[in-house]
C-alpha positions in Angstrom: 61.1 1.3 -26.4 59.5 0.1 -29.9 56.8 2.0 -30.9 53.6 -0.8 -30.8 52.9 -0.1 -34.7 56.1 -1.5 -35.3 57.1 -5.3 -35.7 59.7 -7.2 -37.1 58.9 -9.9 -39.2 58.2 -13.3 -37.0 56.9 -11.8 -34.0 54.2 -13.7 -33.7 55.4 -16.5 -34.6 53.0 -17.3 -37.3 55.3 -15.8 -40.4 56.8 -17.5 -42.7 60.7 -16.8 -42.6 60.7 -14.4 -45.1 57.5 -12.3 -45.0 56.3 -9.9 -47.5 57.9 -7.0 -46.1 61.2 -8.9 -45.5 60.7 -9.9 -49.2 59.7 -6.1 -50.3 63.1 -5.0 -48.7 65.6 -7.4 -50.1 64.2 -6.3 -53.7 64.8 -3.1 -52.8 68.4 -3.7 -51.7 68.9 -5.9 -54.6 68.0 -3.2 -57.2 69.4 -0.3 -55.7 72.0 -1.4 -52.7 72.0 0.9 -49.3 75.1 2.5 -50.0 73.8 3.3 -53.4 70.4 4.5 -52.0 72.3 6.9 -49.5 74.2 8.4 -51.8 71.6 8.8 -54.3 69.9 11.3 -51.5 73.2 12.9 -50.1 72.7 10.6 -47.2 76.1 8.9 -47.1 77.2 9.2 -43.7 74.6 10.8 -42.0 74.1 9.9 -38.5 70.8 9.0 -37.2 68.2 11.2 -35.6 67.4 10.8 -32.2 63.6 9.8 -31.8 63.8 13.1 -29.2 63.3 15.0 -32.4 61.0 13.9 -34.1 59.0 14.4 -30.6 59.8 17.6 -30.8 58.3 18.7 -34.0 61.6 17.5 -36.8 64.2 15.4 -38.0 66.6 16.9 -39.6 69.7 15.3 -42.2 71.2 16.4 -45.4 68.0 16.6 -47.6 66.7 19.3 -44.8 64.2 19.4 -42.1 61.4 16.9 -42.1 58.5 18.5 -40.1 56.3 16.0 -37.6 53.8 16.5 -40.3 56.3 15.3 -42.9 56.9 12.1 -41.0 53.6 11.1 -40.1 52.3 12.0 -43.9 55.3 9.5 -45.1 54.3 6.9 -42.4 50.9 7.1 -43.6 51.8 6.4 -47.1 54.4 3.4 -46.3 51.2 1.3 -44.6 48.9 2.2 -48.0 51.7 0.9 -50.0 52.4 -2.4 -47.4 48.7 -2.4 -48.1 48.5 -2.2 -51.3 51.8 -4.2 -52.1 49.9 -7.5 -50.0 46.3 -7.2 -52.3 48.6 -7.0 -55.7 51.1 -10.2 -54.2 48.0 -12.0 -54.0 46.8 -10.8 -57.6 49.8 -11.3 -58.9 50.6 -15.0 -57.3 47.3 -16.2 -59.0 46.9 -14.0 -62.1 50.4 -12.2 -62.9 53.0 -13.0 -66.1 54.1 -16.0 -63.8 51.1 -16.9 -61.5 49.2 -20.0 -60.4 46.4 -20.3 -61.9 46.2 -20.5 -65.8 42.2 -20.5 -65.7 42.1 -17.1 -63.5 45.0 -15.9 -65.8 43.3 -17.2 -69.2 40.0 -15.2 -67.7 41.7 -11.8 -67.1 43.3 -11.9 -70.3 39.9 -11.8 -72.0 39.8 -8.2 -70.8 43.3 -7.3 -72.1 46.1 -10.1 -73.3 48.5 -8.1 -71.6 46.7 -8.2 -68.1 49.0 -11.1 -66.5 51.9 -8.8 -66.9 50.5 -5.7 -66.1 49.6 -7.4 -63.1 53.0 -8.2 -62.5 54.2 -4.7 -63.1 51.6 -3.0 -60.9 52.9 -5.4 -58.2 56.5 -4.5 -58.0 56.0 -1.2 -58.3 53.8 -1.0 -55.5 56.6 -3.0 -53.4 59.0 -0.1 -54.6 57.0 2.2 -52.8 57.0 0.2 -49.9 60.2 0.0 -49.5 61.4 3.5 -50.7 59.1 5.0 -48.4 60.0 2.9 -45.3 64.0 3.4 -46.4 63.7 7.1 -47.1 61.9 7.2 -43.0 65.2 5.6 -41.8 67.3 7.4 -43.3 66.0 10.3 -41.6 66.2 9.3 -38.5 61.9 8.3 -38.5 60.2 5.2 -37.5 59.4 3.1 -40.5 56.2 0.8 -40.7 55.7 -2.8 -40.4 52.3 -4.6 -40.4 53.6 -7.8 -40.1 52.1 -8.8 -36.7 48.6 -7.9 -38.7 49.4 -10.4 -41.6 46.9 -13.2 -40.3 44.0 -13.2 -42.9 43.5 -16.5 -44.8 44.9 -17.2 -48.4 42.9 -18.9 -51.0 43.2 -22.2 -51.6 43.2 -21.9 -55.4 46.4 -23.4 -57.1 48.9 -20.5 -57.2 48.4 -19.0 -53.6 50.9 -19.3 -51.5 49.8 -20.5 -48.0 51.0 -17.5 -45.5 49.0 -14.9 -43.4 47.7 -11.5 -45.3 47.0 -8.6 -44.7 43.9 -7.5 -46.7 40.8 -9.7 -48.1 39.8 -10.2 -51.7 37.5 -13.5 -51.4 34.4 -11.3 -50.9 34.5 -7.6 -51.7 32.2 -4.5 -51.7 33.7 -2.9 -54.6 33.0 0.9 -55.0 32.5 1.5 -58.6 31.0 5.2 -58.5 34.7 5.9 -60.0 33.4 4.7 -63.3 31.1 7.7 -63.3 32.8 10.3 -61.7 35.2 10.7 -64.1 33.0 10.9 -67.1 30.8 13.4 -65.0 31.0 17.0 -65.0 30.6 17.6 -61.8 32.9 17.1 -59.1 32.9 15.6 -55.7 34.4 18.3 -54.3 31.5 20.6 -54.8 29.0 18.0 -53.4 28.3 15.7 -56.1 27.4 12.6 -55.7 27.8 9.7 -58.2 25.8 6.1 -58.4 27.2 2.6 -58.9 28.6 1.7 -62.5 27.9 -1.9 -61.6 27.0 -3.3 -58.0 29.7 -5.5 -57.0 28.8 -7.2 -53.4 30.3 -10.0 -51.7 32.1 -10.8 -54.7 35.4 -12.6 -54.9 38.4 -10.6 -56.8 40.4 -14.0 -56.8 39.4 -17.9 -57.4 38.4 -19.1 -53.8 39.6 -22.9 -54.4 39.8 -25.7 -57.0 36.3 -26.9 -56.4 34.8 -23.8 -56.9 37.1 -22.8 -59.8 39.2 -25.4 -61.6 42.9 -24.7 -62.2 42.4 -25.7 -65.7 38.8 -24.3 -67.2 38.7 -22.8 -70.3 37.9 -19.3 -70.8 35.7 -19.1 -73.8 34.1 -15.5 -74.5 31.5 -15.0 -73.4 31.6 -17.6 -71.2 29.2 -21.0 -71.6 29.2 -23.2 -68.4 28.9 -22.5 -64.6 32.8 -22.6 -63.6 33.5 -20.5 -66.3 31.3 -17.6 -66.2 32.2 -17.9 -62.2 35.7 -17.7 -63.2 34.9 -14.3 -65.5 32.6 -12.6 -63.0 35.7 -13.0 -60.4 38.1 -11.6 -63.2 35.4 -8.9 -64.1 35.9 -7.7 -60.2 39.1 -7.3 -60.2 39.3 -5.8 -63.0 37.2 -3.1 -61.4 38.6 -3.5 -58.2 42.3 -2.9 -59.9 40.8 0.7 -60.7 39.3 1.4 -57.4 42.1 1.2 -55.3 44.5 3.0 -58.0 42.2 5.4 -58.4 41.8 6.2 -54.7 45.6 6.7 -54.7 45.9 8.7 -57.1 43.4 11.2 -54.9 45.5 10.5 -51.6 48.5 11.6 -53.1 47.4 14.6 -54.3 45.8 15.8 -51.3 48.9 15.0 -48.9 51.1 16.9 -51.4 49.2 19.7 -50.5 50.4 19.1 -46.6 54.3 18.5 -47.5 56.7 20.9 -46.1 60.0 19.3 -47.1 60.7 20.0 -50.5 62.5 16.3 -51.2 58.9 14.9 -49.3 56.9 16.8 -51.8 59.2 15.4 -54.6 58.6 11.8 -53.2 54.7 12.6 -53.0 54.0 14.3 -56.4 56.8 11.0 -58.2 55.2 8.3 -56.5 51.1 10.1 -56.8 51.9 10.5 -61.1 52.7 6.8 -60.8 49.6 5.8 -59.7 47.8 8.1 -61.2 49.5 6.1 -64.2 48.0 2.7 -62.8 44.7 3.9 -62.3 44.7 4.6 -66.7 45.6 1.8 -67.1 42.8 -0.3 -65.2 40.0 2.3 -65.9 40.8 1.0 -69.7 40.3 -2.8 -68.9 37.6 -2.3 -66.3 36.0 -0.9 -69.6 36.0 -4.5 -71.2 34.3 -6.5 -68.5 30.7 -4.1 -69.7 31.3 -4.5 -72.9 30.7 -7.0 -75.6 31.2 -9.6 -76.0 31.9 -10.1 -72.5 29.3 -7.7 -71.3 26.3 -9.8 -69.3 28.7 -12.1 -67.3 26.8 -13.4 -64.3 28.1 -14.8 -61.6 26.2 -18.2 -60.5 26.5 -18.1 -57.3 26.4 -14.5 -56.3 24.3 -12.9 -59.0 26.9 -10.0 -59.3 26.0 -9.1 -63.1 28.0 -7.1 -65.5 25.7 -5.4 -67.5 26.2 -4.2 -71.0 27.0 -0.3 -69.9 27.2 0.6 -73.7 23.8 -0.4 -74.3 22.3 2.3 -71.7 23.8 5.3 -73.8 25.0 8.3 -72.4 28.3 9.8 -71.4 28.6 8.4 -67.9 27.9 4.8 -69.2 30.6 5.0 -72.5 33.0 1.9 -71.8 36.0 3.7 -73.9 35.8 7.2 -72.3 38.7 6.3 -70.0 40.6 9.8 -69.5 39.0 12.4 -67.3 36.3 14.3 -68.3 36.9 18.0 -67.2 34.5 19.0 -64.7 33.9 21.6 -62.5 37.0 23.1 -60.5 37.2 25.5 -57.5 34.4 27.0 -58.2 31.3 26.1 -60.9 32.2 29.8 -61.9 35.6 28.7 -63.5 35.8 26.5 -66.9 36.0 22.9 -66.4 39.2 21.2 -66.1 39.9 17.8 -66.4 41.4 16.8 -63.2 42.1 14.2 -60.3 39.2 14.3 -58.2 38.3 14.1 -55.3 41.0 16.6 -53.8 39.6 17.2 -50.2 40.5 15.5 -47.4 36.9 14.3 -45.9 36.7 13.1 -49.4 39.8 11.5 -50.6 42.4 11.7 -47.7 44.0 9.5 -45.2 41.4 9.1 -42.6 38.8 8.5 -45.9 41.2 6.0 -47.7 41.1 3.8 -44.7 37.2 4.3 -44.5 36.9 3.6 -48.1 38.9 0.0 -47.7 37.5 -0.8 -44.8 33.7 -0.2 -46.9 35.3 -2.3 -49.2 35.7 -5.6 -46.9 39.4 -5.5 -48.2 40.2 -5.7 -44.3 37.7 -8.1 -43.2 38.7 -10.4 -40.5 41.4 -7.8 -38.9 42.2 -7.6 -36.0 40.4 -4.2 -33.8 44.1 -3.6 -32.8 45.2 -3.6 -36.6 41.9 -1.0 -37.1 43.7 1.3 -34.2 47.2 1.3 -35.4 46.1 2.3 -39.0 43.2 5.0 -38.1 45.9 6.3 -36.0 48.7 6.7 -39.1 45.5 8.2 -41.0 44.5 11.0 -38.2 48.3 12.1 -38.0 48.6 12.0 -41.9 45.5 14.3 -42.4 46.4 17.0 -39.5 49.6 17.1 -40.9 49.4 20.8 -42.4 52.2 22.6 -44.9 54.4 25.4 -42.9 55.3 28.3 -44.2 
């Protein structure tokens, strides 16, 4: 019997023929080939697991024993990257190296000329991950993930979208920016600080909403001199910050389900996949940076009021727009030097159940479905009980 979490692509029969995932895995196949990836894990030939086994507590192939704990941490991880991989195809369909819109595109490049193909990058590397993960699960034997039955959000209507069902929300977000500030702190949210907002971000847009709203063809002139256009930069200005938020809570996730990996080859996959977005989140802190900055720093948004302040201006550490690498902080103990570090590291803080929390704060899944909210609070409970045996 198929599990209820998992759906093939048209089930519904709202899809288009090739959906995301679908699309995901013929990249992956297309880079790499099956036989190829097989081999490349000493997998070639190996028979697949009965789903008795994973019942019973493993799965077990040529790469060793995969604990329950194992699978359900790597389950966990292949919706956050199916997740993830939907919110960047809809970045990257507007704003990437080849997207849509040239006004959105002209408007994140005033915070970094390179932003459409970052963009791009950040995109298929988040459909790699997708697709290793779920491969790597079948290999073993495990259930892989699809969301596809959950892909029923609204696109935009802005020129560049493509008109299918998504997964996740981006035309009016609750952006948590407290990152900003953590990680120029000292202190650390593992030891029960708490951090304010770098900017309040509220029912903002991440991505143009239509062609009314937000011509295809604006100008982006810095700073910004008529309505459209300074709409058009507030909306860049989110997702600039928004980039960072959700790389940044990756970056924590992996970390703290490393800590739960038994399987050697899992911990491998965690610790690779965590250092990459660790990798993105750098990168986006950096450009966030340039949205509270002059000269683009005091961008409001017409119709929402979201401002942008001038950060620089307020002086101080926590407010410095080019302090983008971790400030060491407290560590263990506030008896111990600082060390600059990923932080959060604790599960209530930064793990599966609280990645889903944090997204969910965020509006990126407004609109879901409450059976979409029980399949993925379920992957996120299992993930976090998983624990490492010895």
């Amino acid at each position: 019997m198929r599990n209820e979490d998992t759906f093939t692509a048209g089930s519904t029969g709202t899809e288009d023929p090739i959906s995301p995932h679908q699309e995901a895995e013929r990249q992956w196949r297309r880079v790499l080939g099956r036989r190829s990836f097989l081999k490349g894990v000493g997998l070639a030939g190996a028979a697949a697991i009965p789903g008795s086994a994973l019942l019973s507590g493993s799965a077990f192939a040529s790469g060793g024993t995969l604990t329950q704990g194992d699978v359900a941490i790597l389950r966990f991880l292949a919706a956050v990257e199916l997740i993830e991989s939907d919110l960047w195809q809809q970045y990257n369909e507007l704003g990437g190296v080849n997207g849509g819109n040239s006004a959105y595109m002209a408007a994140l490049s005033n915070l970094d000329g390179d932003m459409p193909q970052y963009i791009a990058d950040n995109t298929d590397d988040e459909l790699s991950h997708a697709a290793f993960l779920n491969a790597y699960l079948r290999s073993k034997g495990a259930r892989a993930v699809h969301l596809d039955r959950f892909r029923t959000l609204p696109s935009s209507k802005a020129t560049g979208a493509k008109q299918i069902g998504r997964l996740t929300n981006l035309q009016s977000l609750d952006v948590d920016t407290s990152w900003y500030v953590r990680y120029r702190s000292t202190n650390n949210p593992d030891l029960g600080a708490t951090f304010r907002q770098a900017v309040n971000i509220r029912r903002e847009p991440g991505i143009p909403l239509n062609d009314t709203d937000t011509p295809p063809n604006l100008p982006a002139p810095v700073p910004p001199v008529g309505a459209q256009e300074t709409r058009m930069q507030a909306i860049a200005n989110t997702a600039g910050f928004h980039f960072a938020y959700i790389e940044q809570g990756g970056s924590s996730l992996y970390s703290i389900m490393a800590l739960k990996a038994s399987n050697l080859e899992v911990l491998r996959i965690i610790v690779s996949i965590g250092g990459v977005e660790t990798n993105h989140f750098s990168l986006w802190h950096d450009k966030a940076g340039n949205a509270v900055a002059q000269p683009l720093a005091g961008v409001t948004d017409p119709e929402t009021g979201v401002t942008f302040p001038d950060l620089n201006a307020r002086g101080g550490q926590l407010n410095q727009t080019n302090l983008i690498l971790p400030e060491p902080c407290q560590f263990l103990d506030p008896g111990l030097p600082r060390c600059s570090i990923v932080r959060p590291t604790l599960d209530e803080l930064g793990g599966a159940v609280a990645t889903i929390a944090s997204f969910t704060a965020d509006r990126l899944f407004e609109g879901q479905s409450p059976r979409f909210f029980k399949v993925i609070n379920e992957l996120a409970a299992e993930a976090d009980a998983a624990a490492r045996s010895r």
